[in-house]
C-alpha positions in Angstrom: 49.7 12.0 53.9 47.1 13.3 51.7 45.7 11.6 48.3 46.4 15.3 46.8 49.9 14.4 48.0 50.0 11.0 46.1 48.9 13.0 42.9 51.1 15.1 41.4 49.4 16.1 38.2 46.7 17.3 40.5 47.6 21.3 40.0 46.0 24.8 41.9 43.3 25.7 38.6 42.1 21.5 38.9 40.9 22.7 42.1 39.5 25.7 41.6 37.2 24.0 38.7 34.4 21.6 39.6 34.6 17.8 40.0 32.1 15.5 37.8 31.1 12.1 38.8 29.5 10.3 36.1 27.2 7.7 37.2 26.0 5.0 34.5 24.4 1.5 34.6 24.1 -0.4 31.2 19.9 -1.2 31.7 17.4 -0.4 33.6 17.7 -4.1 35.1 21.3 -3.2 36.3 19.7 -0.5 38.2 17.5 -3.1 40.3 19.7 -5.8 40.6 23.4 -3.8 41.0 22.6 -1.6 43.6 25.9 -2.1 45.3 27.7 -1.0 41.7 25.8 1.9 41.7 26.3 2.8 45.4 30.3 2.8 44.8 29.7 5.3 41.8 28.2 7.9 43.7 30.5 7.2 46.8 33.4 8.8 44.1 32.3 12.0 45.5 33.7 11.8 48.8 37.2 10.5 46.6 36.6 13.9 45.3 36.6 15.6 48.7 39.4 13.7 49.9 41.5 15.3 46.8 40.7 18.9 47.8 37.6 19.9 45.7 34.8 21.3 48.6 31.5 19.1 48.5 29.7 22.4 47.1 32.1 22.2 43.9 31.3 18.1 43.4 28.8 17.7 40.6 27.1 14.1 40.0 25.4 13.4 36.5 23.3 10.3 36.7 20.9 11.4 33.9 22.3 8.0 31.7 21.3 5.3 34.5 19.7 2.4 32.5 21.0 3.5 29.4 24.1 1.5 27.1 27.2 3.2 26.9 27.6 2.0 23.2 27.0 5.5 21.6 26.5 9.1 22.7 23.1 9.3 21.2 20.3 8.6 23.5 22.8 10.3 26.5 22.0 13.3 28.0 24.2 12.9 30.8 27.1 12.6 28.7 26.7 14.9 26.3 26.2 17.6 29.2 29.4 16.5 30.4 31.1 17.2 26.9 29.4 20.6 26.9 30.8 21.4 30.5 34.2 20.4 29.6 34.0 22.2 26.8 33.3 25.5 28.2 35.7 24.7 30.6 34.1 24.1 34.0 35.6 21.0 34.9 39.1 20.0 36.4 38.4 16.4 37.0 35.7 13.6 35.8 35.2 10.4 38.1 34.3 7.3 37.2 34.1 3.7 38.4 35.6 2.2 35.2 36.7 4.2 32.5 34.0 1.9 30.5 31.4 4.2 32.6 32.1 6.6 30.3 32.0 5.1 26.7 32.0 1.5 25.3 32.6 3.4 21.8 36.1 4.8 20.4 34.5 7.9 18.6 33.1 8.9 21.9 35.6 8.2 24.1 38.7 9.8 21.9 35.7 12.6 21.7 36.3 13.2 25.3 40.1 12.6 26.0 40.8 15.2 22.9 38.3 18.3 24.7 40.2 17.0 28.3 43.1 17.7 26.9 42.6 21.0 25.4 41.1 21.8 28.1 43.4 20.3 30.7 40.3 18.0 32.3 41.9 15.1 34.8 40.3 11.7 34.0 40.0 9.4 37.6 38.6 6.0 38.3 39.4 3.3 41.1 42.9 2.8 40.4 44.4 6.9 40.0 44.5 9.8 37.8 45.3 10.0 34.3 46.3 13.4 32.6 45.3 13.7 28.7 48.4 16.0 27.9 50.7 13.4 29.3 52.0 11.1 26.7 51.9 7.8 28.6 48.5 8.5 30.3 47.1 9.2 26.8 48.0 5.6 25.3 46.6 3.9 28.5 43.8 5.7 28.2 43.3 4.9 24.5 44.0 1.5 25.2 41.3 1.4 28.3 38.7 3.1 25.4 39.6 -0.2 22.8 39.5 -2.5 25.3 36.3 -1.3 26.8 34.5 -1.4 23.1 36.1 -4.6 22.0 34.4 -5.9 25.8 31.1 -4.7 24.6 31.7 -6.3 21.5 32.2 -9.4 23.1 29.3 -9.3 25.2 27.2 -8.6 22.5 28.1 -11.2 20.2 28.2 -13.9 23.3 24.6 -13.2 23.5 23.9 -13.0 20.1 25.3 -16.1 19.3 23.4 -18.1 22.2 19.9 -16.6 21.3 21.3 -17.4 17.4 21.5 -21.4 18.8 18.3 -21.2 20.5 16.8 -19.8 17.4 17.9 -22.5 15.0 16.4 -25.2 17.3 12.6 -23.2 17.1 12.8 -22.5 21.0 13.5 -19.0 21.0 10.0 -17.3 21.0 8.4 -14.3 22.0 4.7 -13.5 23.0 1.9 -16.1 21.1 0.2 -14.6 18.7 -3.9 -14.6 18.5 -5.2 -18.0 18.3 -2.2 -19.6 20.4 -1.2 -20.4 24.0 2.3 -20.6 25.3 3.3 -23.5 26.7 6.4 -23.6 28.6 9.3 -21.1 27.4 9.9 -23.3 23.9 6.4 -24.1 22.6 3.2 -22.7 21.1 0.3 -24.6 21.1 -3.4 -24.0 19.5 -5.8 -22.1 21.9 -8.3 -24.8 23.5 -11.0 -22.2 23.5 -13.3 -23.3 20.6 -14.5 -19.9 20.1 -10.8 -18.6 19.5 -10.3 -21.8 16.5 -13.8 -20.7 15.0 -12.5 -17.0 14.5 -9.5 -18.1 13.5 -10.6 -20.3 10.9 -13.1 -18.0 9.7 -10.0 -15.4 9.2 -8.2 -17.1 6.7 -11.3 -18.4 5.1 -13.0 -15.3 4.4 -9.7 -13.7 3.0 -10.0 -16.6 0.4 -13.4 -15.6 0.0 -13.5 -11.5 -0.2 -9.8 -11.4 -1.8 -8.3 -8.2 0.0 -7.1 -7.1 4.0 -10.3 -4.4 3.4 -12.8 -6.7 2.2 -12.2 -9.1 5.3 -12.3 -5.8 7.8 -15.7 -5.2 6.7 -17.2 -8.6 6.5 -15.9 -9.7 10.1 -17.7 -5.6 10.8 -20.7 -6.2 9.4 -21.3 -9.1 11.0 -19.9 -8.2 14.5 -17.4 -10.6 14.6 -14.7 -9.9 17.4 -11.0 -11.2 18.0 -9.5 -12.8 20.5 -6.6 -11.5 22.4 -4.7 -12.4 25.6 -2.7 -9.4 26.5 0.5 -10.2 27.4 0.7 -7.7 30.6 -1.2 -5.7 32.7 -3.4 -7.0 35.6 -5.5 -8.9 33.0 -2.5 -10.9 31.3 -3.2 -14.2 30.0 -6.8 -13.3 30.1 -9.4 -13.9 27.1 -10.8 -10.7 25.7 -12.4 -9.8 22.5 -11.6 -6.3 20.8 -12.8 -5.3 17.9 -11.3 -6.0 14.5 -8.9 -3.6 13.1 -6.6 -4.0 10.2 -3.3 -4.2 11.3 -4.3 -6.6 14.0 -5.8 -8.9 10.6 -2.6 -7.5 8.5 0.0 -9.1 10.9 -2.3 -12.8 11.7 -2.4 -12.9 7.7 1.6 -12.8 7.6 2.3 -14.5 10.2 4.1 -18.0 9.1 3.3 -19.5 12.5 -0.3 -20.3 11.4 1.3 -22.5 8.8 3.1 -23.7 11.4 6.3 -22.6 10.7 9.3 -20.9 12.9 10.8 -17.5 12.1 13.8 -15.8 13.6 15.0 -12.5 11.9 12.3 -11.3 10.4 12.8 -7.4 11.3 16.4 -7.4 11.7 18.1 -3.3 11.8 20.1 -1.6 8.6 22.2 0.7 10.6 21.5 3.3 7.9 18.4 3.7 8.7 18.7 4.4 12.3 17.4 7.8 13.4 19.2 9.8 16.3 18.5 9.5 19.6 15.5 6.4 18.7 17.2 3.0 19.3 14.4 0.8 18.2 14.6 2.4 14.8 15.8 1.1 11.3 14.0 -1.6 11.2 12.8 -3.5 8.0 10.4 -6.0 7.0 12.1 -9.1 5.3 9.8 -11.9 3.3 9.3 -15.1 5.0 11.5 -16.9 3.1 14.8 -14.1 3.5 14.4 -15.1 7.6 17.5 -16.0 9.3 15.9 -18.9 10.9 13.0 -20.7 9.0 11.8 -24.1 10.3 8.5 -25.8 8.7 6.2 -27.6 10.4 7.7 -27.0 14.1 4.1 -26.3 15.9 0.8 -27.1 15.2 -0.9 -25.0 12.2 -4.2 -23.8 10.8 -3.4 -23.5 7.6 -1.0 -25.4 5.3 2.3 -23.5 3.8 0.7 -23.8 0.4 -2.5 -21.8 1.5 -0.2 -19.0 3.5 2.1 -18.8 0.6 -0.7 -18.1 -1.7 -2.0 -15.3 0.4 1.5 -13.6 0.8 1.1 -13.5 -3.1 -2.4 -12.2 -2.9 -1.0 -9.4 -0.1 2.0 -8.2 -2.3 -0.3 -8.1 -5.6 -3.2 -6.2 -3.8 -0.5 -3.4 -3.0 -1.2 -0.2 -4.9 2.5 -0.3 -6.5 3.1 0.1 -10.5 4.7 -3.4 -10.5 1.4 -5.3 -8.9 -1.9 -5.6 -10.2 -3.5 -3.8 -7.4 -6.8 -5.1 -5.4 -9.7 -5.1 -7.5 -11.6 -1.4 -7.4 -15.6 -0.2 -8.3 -14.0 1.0 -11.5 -16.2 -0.4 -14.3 -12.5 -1.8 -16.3 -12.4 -4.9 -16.5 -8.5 -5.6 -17.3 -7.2 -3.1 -14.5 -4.0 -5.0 -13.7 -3.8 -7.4 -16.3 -3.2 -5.4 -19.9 0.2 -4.9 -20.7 1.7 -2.7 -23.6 2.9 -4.7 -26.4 5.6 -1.3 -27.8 7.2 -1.1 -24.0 6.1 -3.9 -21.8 4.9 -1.6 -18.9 1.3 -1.8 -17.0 -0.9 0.5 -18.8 -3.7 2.2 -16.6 -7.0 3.1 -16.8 -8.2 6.4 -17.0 -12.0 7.5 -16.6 -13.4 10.3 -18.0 -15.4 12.9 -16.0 -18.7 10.8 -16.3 -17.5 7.1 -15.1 -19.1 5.7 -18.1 -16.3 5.3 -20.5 -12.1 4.8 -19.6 -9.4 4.2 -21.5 -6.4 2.4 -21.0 -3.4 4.5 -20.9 0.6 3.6 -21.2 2.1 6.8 -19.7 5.1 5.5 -18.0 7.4 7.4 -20.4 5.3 10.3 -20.2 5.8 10.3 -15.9 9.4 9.1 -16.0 11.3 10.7 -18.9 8.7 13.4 -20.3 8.4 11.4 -23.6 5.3 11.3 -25.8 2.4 8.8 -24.8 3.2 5.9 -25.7 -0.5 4.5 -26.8 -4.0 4.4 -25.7 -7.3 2.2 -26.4 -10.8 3.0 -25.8 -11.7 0.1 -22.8 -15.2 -0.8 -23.7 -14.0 -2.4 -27.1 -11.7 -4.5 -25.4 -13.6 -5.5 -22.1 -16.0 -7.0 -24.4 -13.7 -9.3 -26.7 -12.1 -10.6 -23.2 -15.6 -11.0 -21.6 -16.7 -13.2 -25.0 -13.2 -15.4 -24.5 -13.8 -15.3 -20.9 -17.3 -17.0 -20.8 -16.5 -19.6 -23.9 -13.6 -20.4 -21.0 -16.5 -20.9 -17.6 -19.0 -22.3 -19.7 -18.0 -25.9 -19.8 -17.5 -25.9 -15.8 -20.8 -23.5 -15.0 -23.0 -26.0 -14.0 -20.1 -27.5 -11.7 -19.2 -23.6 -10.3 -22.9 -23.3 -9.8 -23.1 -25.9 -7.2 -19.8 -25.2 -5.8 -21.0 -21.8 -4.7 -24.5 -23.0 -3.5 -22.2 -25.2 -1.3 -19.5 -22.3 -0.4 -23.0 -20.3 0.9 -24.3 -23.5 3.4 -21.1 -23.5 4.7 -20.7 -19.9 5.3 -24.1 -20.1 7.0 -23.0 -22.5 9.1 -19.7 -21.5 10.3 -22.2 -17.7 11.0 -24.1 -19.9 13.0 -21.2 -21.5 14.8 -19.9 -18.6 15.7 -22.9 -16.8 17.1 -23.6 -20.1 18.9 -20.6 -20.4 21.1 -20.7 -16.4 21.7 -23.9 -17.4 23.3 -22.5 -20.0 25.1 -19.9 -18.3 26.6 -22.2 -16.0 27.8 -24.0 -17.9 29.7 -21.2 -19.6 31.0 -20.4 -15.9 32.4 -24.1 -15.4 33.8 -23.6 -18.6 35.4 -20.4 -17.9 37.3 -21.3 -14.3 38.5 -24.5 -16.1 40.2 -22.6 -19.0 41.3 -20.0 -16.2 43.0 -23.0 -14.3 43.9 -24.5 -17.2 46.2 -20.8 -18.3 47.5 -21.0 -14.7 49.3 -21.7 -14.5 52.8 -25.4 -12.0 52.9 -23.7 -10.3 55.9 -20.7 -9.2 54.3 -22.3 -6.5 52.1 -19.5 -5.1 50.7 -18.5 -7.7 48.7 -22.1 -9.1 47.8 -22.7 -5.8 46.6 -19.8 -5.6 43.8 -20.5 -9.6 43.0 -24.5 -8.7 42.3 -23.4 -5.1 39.9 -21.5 -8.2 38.2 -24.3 -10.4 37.8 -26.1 -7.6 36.5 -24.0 -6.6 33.9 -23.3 -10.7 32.8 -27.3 -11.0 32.7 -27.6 -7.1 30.5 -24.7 -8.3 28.1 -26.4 -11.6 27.6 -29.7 -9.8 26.9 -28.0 -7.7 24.4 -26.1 -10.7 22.8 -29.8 -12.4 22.3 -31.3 -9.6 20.7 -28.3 -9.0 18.2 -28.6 -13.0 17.5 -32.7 -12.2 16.4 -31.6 -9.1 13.9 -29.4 -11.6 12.4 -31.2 -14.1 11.9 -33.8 -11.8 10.1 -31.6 -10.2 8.0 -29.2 -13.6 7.4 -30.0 -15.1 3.9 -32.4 -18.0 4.9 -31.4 -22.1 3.6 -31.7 -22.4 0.1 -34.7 -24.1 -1.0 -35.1 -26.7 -3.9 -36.3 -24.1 -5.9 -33.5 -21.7 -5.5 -30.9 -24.8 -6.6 -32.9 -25.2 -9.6 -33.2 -21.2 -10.3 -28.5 -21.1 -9.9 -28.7 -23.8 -12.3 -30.7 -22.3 -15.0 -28.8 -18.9 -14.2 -25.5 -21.3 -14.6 -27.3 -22.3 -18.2 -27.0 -18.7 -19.3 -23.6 -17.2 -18.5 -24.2 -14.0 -20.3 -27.1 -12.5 -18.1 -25.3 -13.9 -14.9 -22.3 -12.0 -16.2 -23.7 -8.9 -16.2 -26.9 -9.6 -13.6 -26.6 -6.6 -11.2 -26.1 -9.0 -8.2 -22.4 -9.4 -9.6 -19.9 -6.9 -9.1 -17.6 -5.2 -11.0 -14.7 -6.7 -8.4 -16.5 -9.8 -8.8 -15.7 -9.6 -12.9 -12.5 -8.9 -12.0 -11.6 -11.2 -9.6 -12.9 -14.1 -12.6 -10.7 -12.4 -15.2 -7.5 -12.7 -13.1 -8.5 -16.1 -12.2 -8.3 -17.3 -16.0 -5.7 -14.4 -17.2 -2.3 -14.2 -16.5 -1.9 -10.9 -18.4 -3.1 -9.4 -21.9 -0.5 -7.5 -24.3 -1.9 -4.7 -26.6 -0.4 -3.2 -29.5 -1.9 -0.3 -30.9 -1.1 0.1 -35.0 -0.8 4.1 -35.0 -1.6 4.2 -38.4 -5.0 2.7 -38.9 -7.4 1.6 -36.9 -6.1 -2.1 -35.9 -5.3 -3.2 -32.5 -3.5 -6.4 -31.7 -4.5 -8.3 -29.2 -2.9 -11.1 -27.3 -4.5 -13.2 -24.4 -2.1 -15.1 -22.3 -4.3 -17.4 -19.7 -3.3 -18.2 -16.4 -2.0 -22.2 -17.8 0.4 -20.5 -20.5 -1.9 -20.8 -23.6 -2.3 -17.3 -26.0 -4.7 -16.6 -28.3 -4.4 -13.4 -31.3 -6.7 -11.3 -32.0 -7.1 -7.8 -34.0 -9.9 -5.2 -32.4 -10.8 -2.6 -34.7 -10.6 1.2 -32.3 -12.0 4.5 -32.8 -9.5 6.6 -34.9 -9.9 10.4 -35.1 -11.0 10.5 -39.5 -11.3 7.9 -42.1 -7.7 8.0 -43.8 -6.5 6.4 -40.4 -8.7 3.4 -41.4 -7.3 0.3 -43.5 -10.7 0.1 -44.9 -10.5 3.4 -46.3 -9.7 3.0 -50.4 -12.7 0.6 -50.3 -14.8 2.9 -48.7 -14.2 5.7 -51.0 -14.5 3.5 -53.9 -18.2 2.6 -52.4 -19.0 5.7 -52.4 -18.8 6.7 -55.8 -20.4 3.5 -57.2 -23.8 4.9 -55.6 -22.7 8.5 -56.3 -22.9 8.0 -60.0 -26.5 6.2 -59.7 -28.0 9.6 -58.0 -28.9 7.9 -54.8 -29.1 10.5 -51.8 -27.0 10.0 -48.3 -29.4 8.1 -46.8 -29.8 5.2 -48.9 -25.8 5.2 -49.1 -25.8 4.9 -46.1 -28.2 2.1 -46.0 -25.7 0.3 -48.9 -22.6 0.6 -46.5 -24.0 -0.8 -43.5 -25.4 -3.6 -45.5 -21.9 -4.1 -46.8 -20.3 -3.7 -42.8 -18.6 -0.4 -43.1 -17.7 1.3 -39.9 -17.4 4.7 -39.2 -14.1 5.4 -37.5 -15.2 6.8 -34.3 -17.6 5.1 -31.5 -20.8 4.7 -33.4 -20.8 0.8 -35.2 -23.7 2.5 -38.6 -23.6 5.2 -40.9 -25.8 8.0 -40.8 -27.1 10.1 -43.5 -25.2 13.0 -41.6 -21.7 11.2 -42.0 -22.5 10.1 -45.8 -22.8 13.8 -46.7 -19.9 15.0 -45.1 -17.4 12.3 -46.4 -18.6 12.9 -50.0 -18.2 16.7 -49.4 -14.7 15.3 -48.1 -13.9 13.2 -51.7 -15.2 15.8 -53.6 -18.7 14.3 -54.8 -21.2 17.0 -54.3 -23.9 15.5 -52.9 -27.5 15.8 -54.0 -28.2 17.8 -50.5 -28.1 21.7 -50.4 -25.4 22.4 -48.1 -24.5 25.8 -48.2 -24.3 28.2 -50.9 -20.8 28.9 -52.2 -22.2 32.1 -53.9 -21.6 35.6 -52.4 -18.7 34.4 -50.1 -15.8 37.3 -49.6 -12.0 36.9 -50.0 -10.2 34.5 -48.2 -13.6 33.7 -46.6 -14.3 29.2 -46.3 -17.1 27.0 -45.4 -16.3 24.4 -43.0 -15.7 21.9 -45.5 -14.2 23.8 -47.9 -11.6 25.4 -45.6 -11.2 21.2 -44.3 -10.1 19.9 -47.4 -7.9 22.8 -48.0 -6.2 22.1 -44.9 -6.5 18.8 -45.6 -8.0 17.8 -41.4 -10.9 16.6 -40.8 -13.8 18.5 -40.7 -14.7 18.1 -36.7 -11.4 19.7 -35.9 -12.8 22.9 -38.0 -15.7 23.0 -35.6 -14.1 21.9 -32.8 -11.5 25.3 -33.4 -14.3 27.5 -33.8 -16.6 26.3 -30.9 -13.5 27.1 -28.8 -12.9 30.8 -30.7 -9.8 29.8 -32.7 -11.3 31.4 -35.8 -13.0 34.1 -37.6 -16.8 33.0 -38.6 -20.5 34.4 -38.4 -23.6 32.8 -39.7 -24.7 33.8 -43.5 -28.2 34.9 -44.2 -29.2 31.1 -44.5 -27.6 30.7 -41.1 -24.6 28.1 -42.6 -21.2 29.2 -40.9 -18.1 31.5 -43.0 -15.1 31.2 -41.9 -12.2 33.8 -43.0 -8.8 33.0 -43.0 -6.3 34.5 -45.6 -3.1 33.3 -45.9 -1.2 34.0 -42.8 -4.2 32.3 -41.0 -4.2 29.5 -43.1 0.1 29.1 -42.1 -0.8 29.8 -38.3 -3.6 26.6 -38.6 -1.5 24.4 -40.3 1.1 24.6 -37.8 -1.4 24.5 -35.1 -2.8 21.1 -36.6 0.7 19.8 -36.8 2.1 21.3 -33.4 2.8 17.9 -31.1 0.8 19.0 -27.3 4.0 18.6 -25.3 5.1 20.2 -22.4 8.2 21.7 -24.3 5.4 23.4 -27.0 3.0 24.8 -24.5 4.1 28.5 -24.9 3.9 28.2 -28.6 0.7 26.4 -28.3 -1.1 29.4 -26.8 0.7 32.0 -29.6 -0.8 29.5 -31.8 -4.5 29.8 -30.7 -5.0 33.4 -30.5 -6.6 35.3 -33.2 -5.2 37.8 -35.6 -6.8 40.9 -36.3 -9.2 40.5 -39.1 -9.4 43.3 -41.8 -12.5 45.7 -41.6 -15.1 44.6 -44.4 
């Protein structure tokens, strides 16, 4: 008797349609090792023949060998046996185990629901199931739970053991630069004493240059290279030196294992993050301390935690994020990162105008995030200098002791230079050596190997003539040992802080750096209504110190000062004295104009008594043979009641009617309409919302022919 005959639900149409055999193996390492598995998948076909279907009408998918059944994604083979079911092509799928087809319910009910619309047989080792038939259909629901709730088993099994390994520090993966693997549950340092000097001079050259960048161009500059063992290939386990790069330097600077601390967990998978068809996605970066497994002290370090937690700090505040002070930049501000705003609490930033020469600190987080007004703004070079007085009163007691700390911090980056270069020498004449020493082993008959061992020698012997001459270049251009003079020349410099502060040998990043050594942050709260800016330093031990700036306003009523100011002037006015020996009495008396200039001119006397109403003694104009509705600049200013630049600053940019007079003064015309349209364009707030009225605002009317 026929299997066809033992299988009644096999009908005429199953026939006619083709037989699948899926073939699947969990991992490419079941595909080695389990041949024989694999062997009784694909011997399903001839199960096929024996139930009728002709060998030409037996289809085998084994696109998904080495690949988990977990999930369709990642599958080709399955998902081209949904597609053929689908189109109805197939009468019967084979498979070993019904887990062959899917470890996951979605999937798997995925399939039994198109088999039985379709009327697609399911088979394995023990018989043949039919979707449409009620009792098949809860087996074969219950085969799909048990298979995932298998997987699931497996999984955690294996999760929990590497888990246990994990929390005793023996679970470890490839060692890291500057470490050899000893045994399957132990790192050790690398013995090479090259490898400790690199390493070493890593960590202590971040301290020194402050940022990931800075450290990529010192170890560049002075052809410093990093050691790596690769961990396969035909040179694994093998010293080599590549050249520095910065995510190489990015992950040895996070590392806790320098510290000599044990970490398990730190990239673990959000599921919501996973991308289609990419298993090793959806990964995320979790700080040290958030690791599932954290064990201090479990291998030997270079470091200690205090020193790696302090760079982790440095790392996250160098970020270019609006919540971290950001690494220090060639801009000429000196607070970049530290100045707060004392109205909303946010970082204010700096902005530069077109020239570099003068920035501003800005609070526009309101203006970015909710299209608010600005919140405030300061002129920088005001406040960089109050902070850099406060800053150097700070230094000055320990400048001498600074002075020799960095004459010392230079010897012994000399030395450790030296070092270095030193033992790269060394090494290569070690390798000279042992390319000779292989060279001479060599038989002098057997060319064919003397032949590759003498190129050998010749490259060992061209390196090491190429390491020598880059040792000579630097030594010329290294900075030589300092002499007794050049001790006695940082200590005078150390005498006068103010020249070293701004010497050209120091940096901006260099001012920085010093600022957010002694600052913890500095809050500034512009008074809108006058000129006065308060000013509060908070240093880096927890002490503040107040302080009121006086900033450039836009015209004198914004200043405090400004009733005294106009009573100062009349005193002189009355006494016939021209603008420039007013001018004279008010810087005598420490009057500031209210922009960026610190002394009156003779220029700004006559224009703020034109202002008050005190003609001055000064022809400025005649006010004779003037038209209707026709203004001079200061007439037309006071009438508007705006200062008098914004009157020239409207007709420089051809917002109103003038022409030169015979005498060559300007006549402005503006009747009444005009004078409505410039009152509302003085008032008009510059918002995004007022931008089409803004331009109505600005363009001219018509003037009436003369």
């Amino acid at each position: 008797m026929t299997e066809s005959a033992r299988s009644p639900k096999l009908k005429p149409w199953h026939v006619d349609r083709t037989a699948i055999v899926y073939v699947r193996q969990s991992t490419p390492q079941q595909v080695i090792d389990h041949q024989e598995s694999t062997a009784r998948q694909y011997a399903l076909a001839d199960r096929a023949v024996a139930l009728g279907w002709p060998r030409t009408q037996v289809v085998v998918i084994d696109d998904d060998l080495g690949k988990s059944g977990q999930s369709a994604e990642g599958r080709p083979g399955f998902q081209r046996l949904l597609a053929e079911v689908a189109l109805d092509h197939v009468g019967v799928i084979f498979g070993l185990e019904m887990s062959r087809l899917a470890r996951s319910c979605k999937d798997w009910h995925q399939l039994l629901e198109l088999c039985a619309r379709f009327q697609t047989l399911l088979a394995d080792a023990d018989g043949v199931y039919d979707p449409t038939d009620y009792n098949d259909r809860l087996l074969l629901g219950l085969t799909g739970i048990m298979s995932e709730a298998e997987l699931h088993i497996i999984k955690e099994r294996m999760h929990q053991g590497k888990l246990n390994k994990a929390r005793r520090g023996e679970l470890l993966g490839p060692a890291p630069i500057g470490y050899l693997k000893r045994g399957k549950s132990e790192f050790i340092i690398d013995a090479d004493e090259q490898v400790q000097a690199v390493v070493r001079l890593i960590f202590e050259q971040f301290d020194q240059q402050g940022t990931l960048q800075g450290l990529l161009r010192y170890l560049v500059h002075h052809q410093i290279r990093l050691p790596v063992r690769p961990h396969g290939g035909p040179n694994r386990g093998q010293l080599e030196w590549h050249r520095p790069c910065r995510e190489t330097l990015q992950n040895l600077l996070h590392h806790p294992l320098y510290a000599g601390a044990y970490r398990y967990g730190y990239r673990p998978t959000d599921p919501r993050r996973k991308q289609p068809g990419r298993p090793h996605t959806g990964r995320r970066v979790c700080a040290t301390e958030e690791c599932l497994v954290l064990i201090r002290d479990r291998f030997p370090a270079h470091i200690t935690w205090e020193r790696f937690q302090a760079n982790q700090e440095r790392l996250a505040a160098n970020r270019a994020r609006h919540e971290a002070q950001g690494a220090p930049r060639e801009g000429a501000a000196l607070l970049k990162g530290l100045i707060r705003c004392g109205r909303c609490g946010q970082r204010m930033l700096v902005h530069y105008a077109q020239s570099g020469d003068r920035y501003a600190y800005v609070c526009n987080r309101a203006v970015a995030d909710y299209a608010e007004p600005l919140c405030q703004s300061l002129s920088g070079l005001g406040l960089d200098e109050l902070v850099e007085r406060h800053i150097l009163a700070a230094v000055e007691p320990a400048a001498l002791e600074a002075s020799m700390a960095a004459v010392a911090d230079i010897e012994r980056e000399r030395a450790e230079l030296q070092r270095h270069w030193q033992l790269r020498r060394e090494r290569s004449q070690y390798e000279v050596e042992r390319a000779a020493r292989q060279y001479h082993v060599c038989e002098p008959e057997n060319r064919l190997v003397a032949r590759e061992l003498e190129r050998r020698w010749e490259e060992a012997l061209l390196e090491q003539r190429k390491l020598t001459e880059e040792f000579d270049r630097w030594q010329r251009a290294a900075p030589a040992r300092l002499s007794a003079d050049d001790g006695a020349l940082i200590r005078s410099l150390a005498a006068d802080l103010p020249a070293l502060w701004h010497a050209e040998t120091t940096t901006v990043q260099d001012r920085v750096r010093i600022a957010r050594l002694l600052l913890d942050h500095v809050e500034v709260t512009v008074d809108k209504t006058s000129e006065r800016v308060a000013i509060r330093l908070h240093w880096s031990g927890g002490a503040t110190q107040d302080h009121v700036l006086s900033r450039p306003v836009k015209c004198y009523t914004q200043m405090a000062e400004y009733p005294k100011l106009a009573a100062k002037l009349r005193a002189p006015h009355k006494e016939r004295l021209n603008a420039t020996e007013i001018a004279v009495r008010l810087n005598a008396a420490e009057f500031r104009p209210p922009k960026r200039t610190t002394r009156f001119t003779a220029a700004m006397v006559r224009r703020l008594l034109e202002r008050l109403g005190l003609p001055g003694r000064e022809r400025l104009g005649s006010q004779v043979g003037l038209g209707p509705h026709e203004w001079r600049p200061g007439t037309l200013a006071r009438h508007l009641d705006i200062p008098r630049d914004t009157i020239h600053k409207w007709r420089s940019k051809g917002w109103l009617h003038a022409y030169h007079d015979a005498d060559g003064y300007w006549v402005l015309w503006a009747d009444a309409a005009e004078i409505a349209r410039l009152r509302e364009l003085h008032a008009l707030p510059r918002t995004w919302a007022n931008k089409s009225r803004f331009k109505q605002l600005i363009k001219l009317k018509r003037r009436p022919k003369r």
